[in-house]
N, C-alpha and C positions, 0 to 999 in steps of 0.2 A: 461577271459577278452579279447577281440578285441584288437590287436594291434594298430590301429587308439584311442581307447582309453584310451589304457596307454598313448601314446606319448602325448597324450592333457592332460592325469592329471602331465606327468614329465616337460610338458612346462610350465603350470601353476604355479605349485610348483617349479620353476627353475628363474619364475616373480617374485614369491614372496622371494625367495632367493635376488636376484639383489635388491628388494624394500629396506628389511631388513637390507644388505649392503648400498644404497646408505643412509638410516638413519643412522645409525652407522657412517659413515663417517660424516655425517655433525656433529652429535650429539659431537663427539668426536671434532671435528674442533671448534666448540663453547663451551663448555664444559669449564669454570674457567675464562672465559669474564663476565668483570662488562657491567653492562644498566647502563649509566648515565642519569637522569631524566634533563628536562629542566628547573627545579624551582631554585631560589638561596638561599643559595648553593645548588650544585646539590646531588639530589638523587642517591644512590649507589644499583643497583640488582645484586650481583655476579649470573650467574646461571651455577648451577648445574646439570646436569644428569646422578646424578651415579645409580638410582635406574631405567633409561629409559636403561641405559645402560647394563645393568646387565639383563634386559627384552630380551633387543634382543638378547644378549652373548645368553643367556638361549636359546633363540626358535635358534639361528643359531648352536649350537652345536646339539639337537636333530636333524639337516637338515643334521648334520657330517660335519660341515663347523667347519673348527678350524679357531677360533678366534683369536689367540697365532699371527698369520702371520702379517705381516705388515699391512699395510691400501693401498691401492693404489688409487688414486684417481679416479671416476666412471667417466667416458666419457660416458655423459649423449646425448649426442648430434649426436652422432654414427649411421649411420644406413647402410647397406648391398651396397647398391647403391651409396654409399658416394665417394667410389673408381672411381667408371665411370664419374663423375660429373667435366666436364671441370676448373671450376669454386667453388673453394671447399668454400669460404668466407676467408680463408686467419688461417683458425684456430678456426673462431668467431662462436659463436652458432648465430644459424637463426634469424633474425631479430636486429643483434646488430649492423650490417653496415646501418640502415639508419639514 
């Protein structure tokens, strides 16, 4: 195997790592939140994701990613060049200062 195409199958597999993470995080962040319905009285949806959750546990520990670790929150909004940018929005992801 070409060197150029390992590094393109560990980047890919390294997206999908981050993907897997940033659902987990949210998954978990909602996770035992009721939906209240707009009718009266209102409707109750606890939801649940313990079977979504135990999906991704599953595929990120065959990736060797221990799940056991804390959560930290994915700084989705991040990119390489962020550092050089005069003008970083003050914290705010793109488009939330207009």
């Amino acid at each position: 195997m070409k060197a150029t195409t390992f590094l393109e199958r560990v980047k890919r597999e390294a997206q999908l790592v981050d993907a897997l993470l940033v659902a987990r995080y949210a998954l978990v962040i909602h996770d035992g939140m009721t939906l209240l319905g707009d009718d009266e009285p209102p409707s109750r949806w606890p939801m649940r994701f313990d079977r979504e959750l135990q999906c991704i546990d599953a595929a990120l520990q065959m990736a060797g990613i221990d799940t056991m670790q804390a959560l930290h929150p994915p700084n989705l909004y991040w990119k390489d060049d962020d550092a050089d940018d005069a003008d970083d929005g003050g914290g705010l992801p793109p488009g939330a200062d207009d």
